[in-house]
C-alpha positions as MATLAB code, in Angstrom:
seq = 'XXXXXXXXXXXXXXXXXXXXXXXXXXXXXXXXXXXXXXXXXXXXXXXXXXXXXXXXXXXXXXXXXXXXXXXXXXXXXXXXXXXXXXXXXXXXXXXXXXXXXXXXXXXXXXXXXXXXXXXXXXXXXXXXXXXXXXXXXXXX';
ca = [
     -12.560   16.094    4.612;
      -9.917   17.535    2.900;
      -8.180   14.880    0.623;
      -4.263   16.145    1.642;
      -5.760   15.554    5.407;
      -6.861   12.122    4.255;
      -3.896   11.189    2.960;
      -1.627   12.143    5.399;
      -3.731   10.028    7.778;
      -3.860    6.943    5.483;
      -0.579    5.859    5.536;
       0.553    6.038    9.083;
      -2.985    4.031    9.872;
      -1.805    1.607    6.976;
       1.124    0.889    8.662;
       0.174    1.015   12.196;
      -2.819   -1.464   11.342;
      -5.197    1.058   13.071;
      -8.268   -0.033   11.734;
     -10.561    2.248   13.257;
      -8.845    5.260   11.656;
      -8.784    3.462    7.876;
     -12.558    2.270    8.347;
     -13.231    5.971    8.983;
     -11.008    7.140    5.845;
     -12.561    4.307    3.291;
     -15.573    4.280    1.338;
     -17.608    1.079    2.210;
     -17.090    0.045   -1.534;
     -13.990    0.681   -1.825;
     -11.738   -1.770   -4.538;
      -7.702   -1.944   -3.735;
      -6.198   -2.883   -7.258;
      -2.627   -4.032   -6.934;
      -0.538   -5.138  -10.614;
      -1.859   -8.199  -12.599;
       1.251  -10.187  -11.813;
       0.333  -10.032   -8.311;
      -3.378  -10.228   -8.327;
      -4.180  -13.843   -8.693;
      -2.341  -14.382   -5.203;
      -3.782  -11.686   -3.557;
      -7.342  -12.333   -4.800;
      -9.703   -9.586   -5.190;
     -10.194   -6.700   -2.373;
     -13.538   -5.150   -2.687;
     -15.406   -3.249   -0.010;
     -14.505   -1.581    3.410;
     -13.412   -5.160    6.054;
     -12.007   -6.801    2.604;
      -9.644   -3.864    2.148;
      -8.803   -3.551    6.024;
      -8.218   -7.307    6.875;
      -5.618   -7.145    4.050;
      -3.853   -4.098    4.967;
      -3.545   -4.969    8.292;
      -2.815   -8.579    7.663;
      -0.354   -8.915    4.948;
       2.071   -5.807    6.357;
       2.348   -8.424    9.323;
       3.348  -11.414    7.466;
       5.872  -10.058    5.048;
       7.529   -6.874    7.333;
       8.576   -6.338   10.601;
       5.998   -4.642   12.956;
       6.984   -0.686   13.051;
       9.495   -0.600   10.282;
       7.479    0.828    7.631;
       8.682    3.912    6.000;
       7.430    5.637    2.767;
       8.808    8.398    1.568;
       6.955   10.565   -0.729;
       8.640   11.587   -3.738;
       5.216   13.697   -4.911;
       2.436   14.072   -3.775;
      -0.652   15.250   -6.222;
      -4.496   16.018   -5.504;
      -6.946   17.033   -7.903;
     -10.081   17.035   -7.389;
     -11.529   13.501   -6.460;
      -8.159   11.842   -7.150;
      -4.472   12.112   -5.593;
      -1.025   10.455   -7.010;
       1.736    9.461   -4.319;
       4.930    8.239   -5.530;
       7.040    7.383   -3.134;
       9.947    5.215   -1.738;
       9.028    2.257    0.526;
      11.373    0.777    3.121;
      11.416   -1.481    6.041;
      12.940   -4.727    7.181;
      11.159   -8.253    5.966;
       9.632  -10.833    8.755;
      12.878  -12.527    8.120;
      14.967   -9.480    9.207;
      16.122   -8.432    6.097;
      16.487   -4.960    4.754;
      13.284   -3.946    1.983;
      13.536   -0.958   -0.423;
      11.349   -0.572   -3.354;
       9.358    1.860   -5.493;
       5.561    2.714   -5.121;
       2.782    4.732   -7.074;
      -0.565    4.653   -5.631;
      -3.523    6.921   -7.209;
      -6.552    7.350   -5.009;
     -10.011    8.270   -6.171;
     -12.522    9.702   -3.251;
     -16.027    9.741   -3.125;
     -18.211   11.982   -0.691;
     -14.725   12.353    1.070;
     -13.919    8.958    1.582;
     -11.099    6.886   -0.838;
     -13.424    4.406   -2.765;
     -10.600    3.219   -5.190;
      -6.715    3.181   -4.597;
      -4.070    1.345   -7.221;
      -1.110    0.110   -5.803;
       2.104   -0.123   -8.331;
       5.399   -1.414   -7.674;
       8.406   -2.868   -9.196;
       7.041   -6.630   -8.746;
      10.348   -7.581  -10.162;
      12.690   -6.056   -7.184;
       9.687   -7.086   -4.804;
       9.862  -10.791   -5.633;
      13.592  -10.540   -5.648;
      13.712   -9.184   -2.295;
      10.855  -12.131   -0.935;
      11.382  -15.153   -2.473;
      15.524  -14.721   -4.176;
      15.319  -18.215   -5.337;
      12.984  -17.839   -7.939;
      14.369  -14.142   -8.904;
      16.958  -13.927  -11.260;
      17.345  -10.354  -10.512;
      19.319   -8.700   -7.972;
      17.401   -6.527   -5.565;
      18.022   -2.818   -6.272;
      18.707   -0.912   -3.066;
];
């Protein structure tokens, strides 16, 4: 498959939780890497269920069902690897209006994604989710 086809699947199956359509897209060994500062809560997310039970898990907990936007700032495919930056927004479980900043590179194998790494500004995301132990303002 065609990695730009792959990608413009991935996201809207991300956010819809369809995980049919992301089992189909992922590599069985696929690793999701998200920043240090965030890893230790998130644990480690290795192989195909791993990777779907998280998506389709932790979007529920933190955001609104359906309010997930991204918008792409660039988009870049290469070969076996593609960069998306892009703006995310939605409103939290708690009703509250989220903005922030995202990079994720991909890296397929056999036309599947076996790797993705997920940045963000962890600073504006804790500010937005838990304000009392931020002492930054959330950037909107």
């Amino acid at each position: 498959m065609d990695h730009h086809k792959t990608l413009e699947r991935f996201f809207p199956a991300m956010f819809g939780d369809e995980r049919e359509t992301l089992g189909e897209l992922f590599d069985e060994d696929i690793v999701w890497l998200v920043p240090p500062s965030v890893a230790e809560q998130l644990g480690e997310m290795r192989g195909r269920q791993s990777v779907i039970d998280f998506l389709c898990s932790a979007g529920g907990e933190l955001f609104e069902p359906g309010s997930l936007q991204l918008d792409p700032h660039l988009q870049v495919v290469e070969g076996d690897a593609a960069v998306v930056v892009a703006q995310m927004r939605a409103r939290t479980a708690n009703g509250a209006p989220y903005q922030n900043e995202y990079a994720f590179s991909f890296l397929f194998r056999d036309g599947r994604i076996c790797e993705v790494r997920e940045l963000l500004d962890t600073a504006n995301f804790q500010a937005q989710f838990n304000p009392d132990t931020s002492t930054q303002e959330p950037k909107t």
